[in-house]
N, C-alpha and C positions, 0 to 999 in steps of 0.2 A: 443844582439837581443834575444836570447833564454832567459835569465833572462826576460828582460820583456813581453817576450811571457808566461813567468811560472807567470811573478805578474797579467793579465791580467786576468788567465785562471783563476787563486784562487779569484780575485775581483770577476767576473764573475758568477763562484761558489757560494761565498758567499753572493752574493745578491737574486740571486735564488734558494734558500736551498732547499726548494721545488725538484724543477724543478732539482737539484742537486742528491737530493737522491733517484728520479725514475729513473734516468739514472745512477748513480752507483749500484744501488742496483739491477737492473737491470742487468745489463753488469756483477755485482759480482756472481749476480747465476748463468746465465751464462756457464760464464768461469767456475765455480766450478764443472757446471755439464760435460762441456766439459773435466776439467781436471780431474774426475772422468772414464769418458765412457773412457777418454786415458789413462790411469794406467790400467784400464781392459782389455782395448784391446792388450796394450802392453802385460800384462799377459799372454794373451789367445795367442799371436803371436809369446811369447819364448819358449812356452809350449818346455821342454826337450829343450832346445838351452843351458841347463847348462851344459851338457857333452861334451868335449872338442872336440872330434870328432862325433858331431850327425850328421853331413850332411854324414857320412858314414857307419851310422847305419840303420836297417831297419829290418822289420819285414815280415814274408812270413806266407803270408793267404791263404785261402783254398776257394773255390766256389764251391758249390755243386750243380749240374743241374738235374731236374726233371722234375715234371709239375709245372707249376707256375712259381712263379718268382725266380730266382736262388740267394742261398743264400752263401753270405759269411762271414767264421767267422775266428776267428784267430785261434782253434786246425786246426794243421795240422798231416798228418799222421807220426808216430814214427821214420817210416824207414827212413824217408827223411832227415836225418841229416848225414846220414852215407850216403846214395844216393850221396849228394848232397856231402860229403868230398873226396869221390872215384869217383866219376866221372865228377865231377862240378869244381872242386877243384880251377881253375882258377881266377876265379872275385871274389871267398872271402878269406877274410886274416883270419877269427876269426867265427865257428858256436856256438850257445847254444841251446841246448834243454831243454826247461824250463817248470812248471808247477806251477801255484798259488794256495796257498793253505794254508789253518788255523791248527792250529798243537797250540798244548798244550806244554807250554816251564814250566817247572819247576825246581826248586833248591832249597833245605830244605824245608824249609813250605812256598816259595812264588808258585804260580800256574798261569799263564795268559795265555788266549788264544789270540794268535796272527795271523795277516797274513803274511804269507813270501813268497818266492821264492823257489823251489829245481831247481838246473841247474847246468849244463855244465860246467867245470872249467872255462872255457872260458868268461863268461859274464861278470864275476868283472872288469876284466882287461878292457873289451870293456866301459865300464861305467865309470864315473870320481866320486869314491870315495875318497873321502878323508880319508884315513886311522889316525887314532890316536893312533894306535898300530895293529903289527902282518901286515899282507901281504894280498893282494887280491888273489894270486895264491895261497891261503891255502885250494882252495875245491877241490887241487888234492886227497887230502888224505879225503877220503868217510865219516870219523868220526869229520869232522871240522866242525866247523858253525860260520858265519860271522853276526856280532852285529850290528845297530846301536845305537851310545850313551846313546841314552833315553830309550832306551830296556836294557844295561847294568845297565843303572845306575837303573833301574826299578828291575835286577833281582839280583842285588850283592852292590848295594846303592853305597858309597864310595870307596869300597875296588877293587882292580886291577882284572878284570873282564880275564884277559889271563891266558889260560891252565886251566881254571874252567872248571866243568862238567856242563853243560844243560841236562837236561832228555827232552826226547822227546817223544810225546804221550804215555809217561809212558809203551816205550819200549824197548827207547835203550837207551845210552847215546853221547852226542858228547862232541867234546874240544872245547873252544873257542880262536879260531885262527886270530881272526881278529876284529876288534871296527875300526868304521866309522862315521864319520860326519852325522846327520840328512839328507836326501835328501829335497831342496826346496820344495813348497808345488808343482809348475807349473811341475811336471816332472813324468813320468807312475810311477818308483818304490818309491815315497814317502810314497804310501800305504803301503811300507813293511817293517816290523820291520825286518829280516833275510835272510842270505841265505845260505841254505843245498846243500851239495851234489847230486846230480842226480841219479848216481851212488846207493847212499844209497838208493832214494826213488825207485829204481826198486826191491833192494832187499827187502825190507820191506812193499812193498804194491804187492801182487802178482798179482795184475789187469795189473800192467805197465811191471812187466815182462814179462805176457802172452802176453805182447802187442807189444813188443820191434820191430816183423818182421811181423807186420799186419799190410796190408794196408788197408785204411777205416777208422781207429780208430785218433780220431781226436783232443785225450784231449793233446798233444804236444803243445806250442806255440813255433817258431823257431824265433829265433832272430840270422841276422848276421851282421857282420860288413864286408865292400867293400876296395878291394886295393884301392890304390889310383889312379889306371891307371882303373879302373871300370866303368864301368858306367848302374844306376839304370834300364834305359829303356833298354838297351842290355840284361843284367843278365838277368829282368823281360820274355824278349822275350825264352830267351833260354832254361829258367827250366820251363813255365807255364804250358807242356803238360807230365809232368814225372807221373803224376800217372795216368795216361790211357795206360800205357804202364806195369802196374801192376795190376791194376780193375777188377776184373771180373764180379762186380754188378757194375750199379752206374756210372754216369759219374764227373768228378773234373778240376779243372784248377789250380794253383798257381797264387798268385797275391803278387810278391814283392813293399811293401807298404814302401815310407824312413821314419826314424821315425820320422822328423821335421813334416809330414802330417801324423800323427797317429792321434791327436789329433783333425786338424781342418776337415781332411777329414775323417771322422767315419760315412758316408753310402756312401752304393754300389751299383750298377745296372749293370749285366749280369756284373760280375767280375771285376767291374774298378770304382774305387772313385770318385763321383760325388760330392762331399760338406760333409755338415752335422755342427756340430758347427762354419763354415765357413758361414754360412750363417747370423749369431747372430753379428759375428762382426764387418760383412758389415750393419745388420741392427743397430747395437749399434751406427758405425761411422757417420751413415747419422743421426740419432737422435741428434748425439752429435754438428754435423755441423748447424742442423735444430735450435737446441735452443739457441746456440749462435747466428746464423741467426736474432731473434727473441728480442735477448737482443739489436744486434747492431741494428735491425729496430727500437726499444724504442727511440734510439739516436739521429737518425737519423728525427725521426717524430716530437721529439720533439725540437730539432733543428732547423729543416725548420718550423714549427708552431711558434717559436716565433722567424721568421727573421724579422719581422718588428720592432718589440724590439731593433734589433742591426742595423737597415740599416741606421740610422744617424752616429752610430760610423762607420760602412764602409763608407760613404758618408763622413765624413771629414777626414778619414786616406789616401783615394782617392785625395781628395783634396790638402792634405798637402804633394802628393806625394810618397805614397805607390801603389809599383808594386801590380798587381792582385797576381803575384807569391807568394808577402811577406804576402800577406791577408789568400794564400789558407795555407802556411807552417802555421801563425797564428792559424786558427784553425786548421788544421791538428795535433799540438802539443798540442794543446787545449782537441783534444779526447784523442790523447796519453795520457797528464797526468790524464784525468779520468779514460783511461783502465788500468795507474799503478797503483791508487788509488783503483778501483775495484781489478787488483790483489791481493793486501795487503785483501782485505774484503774475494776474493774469497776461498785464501790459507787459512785463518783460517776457514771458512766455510765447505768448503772439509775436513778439518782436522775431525771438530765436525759432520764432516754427516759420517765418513768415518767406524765409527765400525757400523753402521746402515745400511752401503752400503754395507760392508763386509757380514753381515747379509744376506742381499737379495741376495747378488751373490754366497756365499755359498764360498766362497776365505777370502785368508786373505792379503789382498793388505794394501799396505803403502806407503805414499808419498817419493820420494827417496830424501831428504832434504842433503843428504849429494854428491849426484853424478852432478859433473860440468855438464854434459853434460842435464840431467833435467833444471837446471835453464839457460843454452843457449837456450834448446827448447823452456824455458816457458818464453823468455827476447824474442825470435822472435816471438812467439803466442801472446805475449801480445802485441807489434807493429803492427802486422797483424790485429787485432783486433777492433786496436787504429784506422789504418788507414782505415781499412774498413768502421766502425760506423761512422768517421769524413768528409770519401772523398766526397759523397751527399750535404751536411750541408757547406762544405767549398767550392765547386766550384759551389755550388746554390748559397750561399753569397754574395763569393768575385762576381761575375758579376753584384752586384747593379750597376744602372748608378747616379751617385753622384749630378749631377746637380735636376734630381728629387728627389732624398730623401732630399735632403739640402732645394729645393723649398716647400715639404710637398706634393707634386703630386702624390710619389711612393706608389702605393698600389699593394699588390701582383698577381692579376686579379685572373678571374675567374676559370681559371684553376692550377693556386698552389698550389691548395689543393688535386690533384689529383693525384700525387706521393705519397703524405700520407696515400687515400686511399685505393692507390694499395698494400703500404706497412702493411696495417692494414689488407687488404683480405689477404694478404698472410702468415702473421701471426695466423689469426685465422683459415685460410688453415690446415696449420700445426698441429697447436692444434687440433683442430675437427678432424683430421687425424690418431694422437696420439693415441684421446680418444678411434676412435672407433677401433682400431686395440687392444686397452688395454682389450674394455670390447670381442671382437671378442676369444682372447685367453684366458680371463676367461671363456668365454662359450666353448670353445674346451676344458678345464680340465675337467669342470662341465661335457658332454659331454660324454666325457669318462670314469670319475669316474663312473656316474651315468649306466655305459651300463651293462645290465644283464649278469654276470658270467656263469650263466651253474652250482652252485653250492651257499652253504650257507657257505661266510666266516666267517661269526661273533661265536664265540667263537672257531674258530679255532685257533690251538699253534701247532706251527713245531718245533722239536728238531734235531739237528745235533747230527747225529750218526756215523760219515762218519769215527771219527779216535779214537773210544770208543770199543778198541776191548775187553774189560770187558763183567762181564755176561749181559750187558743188551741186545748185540748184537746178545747172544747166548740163551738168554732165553725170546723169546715173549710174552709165554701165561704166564709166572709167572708175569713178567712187566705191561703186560695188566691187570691180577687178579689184582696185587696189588695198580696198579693207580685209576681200578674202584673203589676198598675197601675203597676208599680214599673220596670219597663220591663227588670230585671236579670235576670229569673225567665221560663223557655217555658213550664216546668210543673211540676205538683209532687203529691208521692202521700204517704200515711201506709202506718207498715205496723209489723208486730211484732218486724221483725228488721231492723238495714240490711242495705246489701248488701255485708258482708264479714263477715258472721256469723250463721247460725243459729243462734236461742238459743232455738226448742222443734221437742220434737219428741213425736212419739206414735206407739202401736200402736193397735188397735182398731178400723183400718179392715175393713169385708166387702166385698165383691164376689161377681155370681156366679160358681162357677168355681175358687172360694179353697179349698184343704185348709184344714180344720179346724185342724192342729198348724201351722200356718203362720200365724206373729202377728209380721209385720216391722214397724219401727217405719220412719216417715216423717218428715221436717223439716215442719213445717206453721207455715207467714205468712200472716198475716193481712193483706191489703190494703183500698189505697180500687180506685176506676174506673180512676185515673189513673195505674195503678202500670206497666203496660207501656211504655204510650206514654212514661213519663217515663224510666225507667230505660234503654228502647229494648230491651226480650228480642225475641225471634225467635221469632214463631210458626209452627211446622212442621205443625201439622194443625186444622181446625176454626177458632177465631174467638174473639179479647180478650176479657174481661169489656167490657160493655155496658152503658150507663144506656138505652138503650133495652129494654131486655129487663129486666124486673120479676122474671125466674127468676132472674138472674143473683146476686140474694140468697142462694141456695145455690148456686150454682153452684162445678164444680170445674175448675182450670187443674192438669197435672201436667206435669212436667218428663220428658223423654225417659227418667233415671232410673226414675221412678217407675210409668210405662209398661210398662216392661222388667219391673219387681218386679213389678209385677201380672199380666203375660202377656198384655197386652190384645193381638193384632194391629191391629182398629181400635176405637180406644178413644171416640172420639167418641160418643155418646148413651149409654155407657155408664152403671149404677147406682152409687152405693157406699154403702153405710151408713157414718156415721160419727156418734158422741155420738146414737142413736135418732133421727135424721133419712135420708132418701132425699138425692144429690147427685148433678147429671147431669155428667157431665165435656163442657164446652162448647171445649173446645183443650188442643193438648200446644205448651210452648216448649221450644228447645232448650235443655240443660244449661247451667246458668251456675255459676260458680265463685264460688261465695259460703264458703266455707269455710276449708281446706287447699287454695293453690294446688299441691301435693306428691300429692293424691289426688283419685279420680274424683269427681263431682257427686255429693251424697246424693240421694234419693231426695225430690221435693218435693211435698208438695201447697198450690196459691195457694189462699183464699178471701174472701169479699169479707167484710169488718168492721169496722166503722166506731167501736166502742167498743173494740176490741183494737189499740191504736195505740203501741206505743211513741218514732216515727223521722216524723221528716217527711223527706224526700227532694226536694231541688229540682234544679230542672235549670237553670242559669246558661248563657246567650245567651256562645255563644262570640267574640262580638265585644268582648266585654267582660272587663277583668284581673278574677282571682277578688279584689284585694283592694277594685276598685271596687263589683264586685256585692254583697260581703258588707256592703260600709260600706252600701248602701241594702236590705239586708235586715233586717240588722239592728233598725233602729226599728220593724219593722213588729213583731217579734216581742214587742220590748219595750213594744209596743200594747196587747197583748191581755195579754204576761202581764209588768208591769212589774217584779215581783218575784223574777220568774227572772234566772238569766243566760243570756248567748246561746255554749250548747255545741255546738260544732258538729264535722264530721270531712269533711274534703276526699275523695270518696272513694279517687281516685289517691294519698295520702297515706296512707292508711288501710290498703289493698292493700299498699306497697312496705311498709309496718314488717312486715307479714305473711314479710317474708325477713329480718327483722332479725338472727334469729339463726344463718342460715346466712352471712351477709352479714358477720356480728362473728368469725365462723370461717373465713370464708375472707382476710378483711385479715388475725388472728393468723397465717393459712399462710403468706400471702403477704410479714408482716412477718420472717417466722422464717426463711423461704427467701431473702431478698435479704441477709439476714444471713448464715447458712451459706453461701452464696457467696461474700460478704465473704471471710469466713473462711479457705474453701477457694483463695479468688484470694489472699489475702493470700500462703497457704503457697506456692501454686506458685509466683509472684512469688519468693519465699525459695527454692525449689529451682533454681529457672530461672535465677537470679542464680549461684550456686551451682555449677551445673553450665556456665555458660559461663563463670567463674572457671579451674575446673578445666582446661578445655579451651581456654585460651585460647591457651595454644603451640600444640597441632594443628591451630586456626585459623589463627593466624599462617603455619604450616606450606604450607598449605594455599592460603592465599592467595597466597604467594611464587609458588605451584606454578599459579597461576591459575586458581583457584577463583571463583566469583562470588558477588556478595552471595545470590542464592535458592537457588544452592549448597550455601552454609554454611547458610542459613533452615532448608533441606530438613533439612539433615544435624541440627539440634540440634532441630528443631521435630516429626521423624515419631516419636520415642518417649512425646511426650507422648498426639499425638494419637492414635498407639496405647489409648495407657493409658485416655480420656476414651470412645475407641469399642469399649471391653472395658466401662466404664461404665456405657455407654447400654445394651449386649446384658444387664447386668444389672438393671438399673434398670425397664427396659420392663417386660420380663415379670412382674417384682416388684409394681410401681406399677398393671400394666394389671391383677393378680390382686385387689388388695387395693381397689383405687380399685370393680372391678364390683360384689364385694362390698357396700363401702359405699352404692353406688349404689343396686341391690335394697331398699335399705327404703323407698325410696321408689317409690309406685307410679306415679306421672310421672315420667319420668327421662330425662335424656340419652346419647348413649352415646357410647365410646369413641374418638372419631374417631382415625385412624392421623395425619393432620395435626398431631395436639399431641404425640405421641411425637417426629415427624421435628421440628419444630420448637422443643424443648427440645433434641434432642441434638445439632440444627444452630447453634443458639444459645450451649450447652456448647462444642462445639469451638470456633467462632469467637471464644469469650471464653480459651479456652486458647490460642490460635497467636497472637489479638494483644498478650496478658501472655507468652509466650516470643519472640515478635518483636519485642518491646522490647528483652530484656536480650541475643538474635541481635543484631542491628541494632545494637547498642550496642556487642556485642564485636566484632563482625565489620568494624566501621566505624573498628577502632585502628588503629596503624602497628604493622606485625608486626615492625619493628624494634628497639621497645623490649618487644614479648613475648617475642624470641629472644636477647635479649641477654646474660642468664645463666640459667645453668642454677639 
């Protein structure tokens, strides 16, 4: 029976080659895009599921409550590891106190700057390294540093990388006590070539041993690992209110986060994980369901459009005694072997899209050709498939009544065309749904690229000076003479943050006029003199910092934010205590976007500091290519401090990665939408052929009768475009409900223009009448004499 159920389906097949290769090629994209969005999502689902015990790992964040909306971030305060080992001690087996950070690895004349890890002995062990030499417990000893391969073999090539020296920011040296396996790319420490000692990094940065029993200072990230009698929501409850019980400015919460939700739940609201990349993979999964959807409705349309083609073979397999059952398994096996057939198309399809797709998603995924458990999922996906595209088309079939199709009587009436229809609005539902959420999040990047800064990025250059304790950290004005000398360089400023990221911030300001329970926390950078005039901010009240003005040592610059937080009307000559000093506010600039281009300005205070410097900032003569001016800044740096490298960040470069990930989600829509149209044009294509098939006598008819070619256009071309503007009336309202939604989370945002509705569903119809004006124009352009010639 199944044998010749499989000769049927291949005769079948190859009579309709045609009608053949819109419904494989169909059903192959498909599936390829479905097995695509499923390898990513899988991705995005194991994130960190590679460490042996991650359901009992987890990370402890911080919430910080002000005015506004309360923020959380992963530094937590220093003390709270030792807090949390002396009095907590109970629900965890393992703490780490850890800090990321870029550090200068060299050995003889190689030199690289890397990012690593300094942390706790404790963390190796809680992480599933795979050691290839030396131990994970080697960062007891403060002088160890732990490899990964590609970092060994990077910094000692061939030769046996244990008990070597590593220099490190060309100040101290360590041993190498340990070589480890590469981490996956899905997992947090894949970014890290190393890991240091803890211990070391307090002796050797005196910022963290000033910091070690201060509460407030927040650049700690705590990672612990949970007994196994623990449990996440208990712990969470028990430690969230430890440091209001040390505060004296400032209110905090803790928020124990596990690490299997680091990744998909990465935003927060009043101190608890509301989603975040959790949201993309539920949007991935419905796309991925929608264009299979779309392939199986091809199938399916076109199946039931040429049931009259097979209701004589149903009508005598009826006759001669075939159950409805053995008709429906018939073609039921029928789709099957075209959904195996489209597999074999799909798989090597995915393969050849798959460094393209990699491309777009910013990952490096691969089809798992080798794990049993992949081709069990993709042997039941492709049955599911088989059966879903088939079950319409076989139980609409098999119910022919045989005495009418064998008499010549059976015509499909006037209503069976109207599952087709519904299947085609639904289709282009979809699509028109796609498009306009594709072009919705191109105009939200456009959007917010486009939103005025508070400042002139272009020819700005940031330099990391964070681990350069050479003369250039200790000599300003010689580094500045000699960059301007340079003829590349207008001007140039240090400062503690660049300008595409706040990295401190504080409570503790007074003022007079401040409620007491009001302890908002402010972004506070530290500058040189030169920091305005280089960057180019705008000042809207009072007057720059000034080397003529000797006050301007304390002096305060505040951002139009931080203005507003404080209530000043005019703020100028105002007081503020800040760390037991008096500070006069001598200018307000307007708000610059140094942060979230997606959310308002934080609230700022500048001050002038000339040993709180992490960022040199130059400003590059616009007459000049940035790759000219860098090649003569360069030496200047490697002047003063020969043993660094030269780190630098373009700031317009630096800015546009800040939309990297809206930017990697809207190519996937945009990828996924040109395809489901694919899809969707394939099948009308296949209906439109189809239906001017059918019709081709009444044309002939018709034109005898002197009909004209836009005539006949009209007459085959207004059911489509019917169908496409039923569509659009659903689509809009769908698309315009769920696209606001999404929009709202972000508090810059663009809006709805009615333009991209009219403009997708003008785009839709005009791509529907010139795919049925082809296969109009093609029948209509016969000799109606060989259409009328038999009946």
């Amino acid at each position: 029976m199944l044998k010749n159920y499989f000769k049927i389906a291949l005769r079948h097949l190859t009579k309709n080659k045609v009608y053949a290769f819109i419904n494989i090629a169909g059903l192959a994209t498909g599936m390829a895009i479905a097995l695509l969005i499923g390898i990513w999502i899988w991705d995005e689902l194991s994130f960190d599921h590679y460490h042996e015990n991650h359901a009992r790992l987890g990370l402890i964040l911080n919430t910080r409550f002000g005015s506004g909306e309360p923020v959380t971030e992963w530094g937590t305060d220093i003390p709270l590891a030792d807090e949390l080992r002396t009095r907590y001690a109970g629900p965890f087996k393992h703490l780490a106190l850890t800090s990321f950070d870029n550090d200068i690895l060299s050995t003889g004349d190689k030199k690289m700057d890397q990012a690593g890890v300094w942390t706790q002995p404790d963390l190796p062990g809680m992480l599933t390294l795979h050691m290839l030499a030396g131990s994970k417990d080697a960062l007891k000893d403060p002088s160890s540093i732990l490899l990964t391969a590609t970092l060994a073999r990077s910094l000692f090539g061939k030769a046996d990388p244990m008990n070597k020296t590593v220099r490190i920011d060309n100040e101290w040296d360590a041993k190498v006590a340990g070589v480890y396996e590469d981490l996956p790319d899905n997992t947090l420490f894949s970014r890290f070539a190393f890991f240091l000692s803890w211990d070391k990094y307090a002796d050797t940065h005196i910022w963290v041993k000033n910091s070690l029993t201060q509460w407030g200072n927040h650049f700690g990230v705590l990672f612990v690992e949970l007994t196994d009698q623990a449990d996440f929501a208990r712990t969470d409850a028990a430690i969230r209110n430890i440091p209001a019980e040390h505060l004296k400015q400032g209110k905090e919460q803790l928020l124990l986060q596990p690490m299997d939700k680091l990744h998909l739940y990465n935003e927060f609201r009043n101190g608890h994980a509301v989603g975040g990349r959790l949201q993309f993979v539920w949007l991935f999964g419905i796309i991925g369901v929608f264009v299979l959807l779309l392939a199986c409705i091809n199938f399916m349309n076109l199946s039931t459009a040429r049931s009259e083609q097979r209701a004589k073979e149903v009508g005598v397999r009826k006759s001669l005694g075939s159950l409805r059952t053995q008709l429906i398994g018939q073609f039921l096996s029928e789709s099957v072997i075209v959904a195996f057939i489209a597999l074999v198309l799909a798989l090597l399809l995915a393969q050849a899209l798959l460094p393209f797709f990699n491309q777009l998603a910013g990952k490096k995924l691969s089809i798992l050709w080798s794990q049993p458990l992949f081709w069990l999922l993709l042997t039941g996906f492709t049955l599911f498939t088989g059966l879903i595209s088939g079950s319409y088309p076989a139980f609409y079939l098999s119910a022919f009544d045989p005495i009418r199709v064998l008499k010549g009587t059976f015509r499909a009436g006037r209503l069976a065309s109207l599952p087709r229809k519904v299947l085609v609005v639904v289709q282009f539902t979809v699509s028109i749904t796609l498009a306009i959420g594709s072009l919705i999040v191109y105009r939200q990047i456009q959007f917010a690229q486009n939103r005025p800064v508070g400042y002139s990025r272009e020819g700005l250059v940031s330099v990391l000076i964070l681990h350069s304790p050479g003369a250039r950290a200790q000599h300003y004005d010689a580094l500045r003479s000699d960059l301007i000398q340079t003829g590349a360089v207008e001007n140039m400023t240090q400062s503690s943050s660049s300008q595409t990221g706040i990295e401190h911030g504080e409570a503790g300001f007074n003022w007079k006029g401040k409620d007491p329970g009001f302890n908002p926390y402010f972004a506070t950078i530290a500058v040189t003199h030169d920091y305005g005039k280089t960057i180019g901010w705008t000042i809207v009240a009072g007057r720059d910092f000034s080397r003529d003005f000797t006050t301007d040592s304390s002096a305060f610059v505040l951002n139009e934010a931080a203005v507003k937080q404080m209530g000043f009307k005019d703020p100028i000559g105002q007081t503020i205590q800040y760390h037991g000093g008096n500070h006069i506010i001598t200018g307000v600039v307007k708000d610059m976007v140094m942060d979230s281009p997606y959310s308002p300005a934080d609230p700022t205070v500048f001050f002038i500091d000339y040993n709180w410097k992490n960022y040199v900032t130059l400003r590059v003569r616009r007459d000049l290519s940035m790759r000219e001016a860098l090649a003569r800044i360069e030496p200047i740096f490697k002047k003063y401090d020969p043993e660094s490298t030269f780190n630098f960040n373009i700031t317009d470069d630096a800015y546009a990665r800040k939309f990297a990930a809206e930017q990697r989600i809207g190519n996937l829509a945009a990828f996924f939408t040109i395809l489901a149209l694919f899809i969707s044009c394939l099948g009308l294509f296949g209906l439109a052929s189809f239906v001017a098939e059918q019709r081709t006598k009444e044309i002939g008819i018709r034109k005898v009768l002197g009909a004209s070619l836009f005539n006949l256009w009209g007459m085959l071309s207004k059911d489509f475009a019917i169908l496409v503007v039923i569509s659009c009336l659903i689509a809009i309202p769908l698309s315009s409900y769920f696209l606001s939604q999404w929009l709202q989370k972000y508090q810059y945002h663009t809006g709805l223009s009615w333009w991209i509705f009219a403009l997708t569903g003008i785009g839709s119809l005009l791509i529907t009448l010139s795919i049925v004006s082809y296969q109009t124009v093609r029948t209509a352009r016969a000799n109606p004499a060989k259409s009328l010639r038999s009946e």
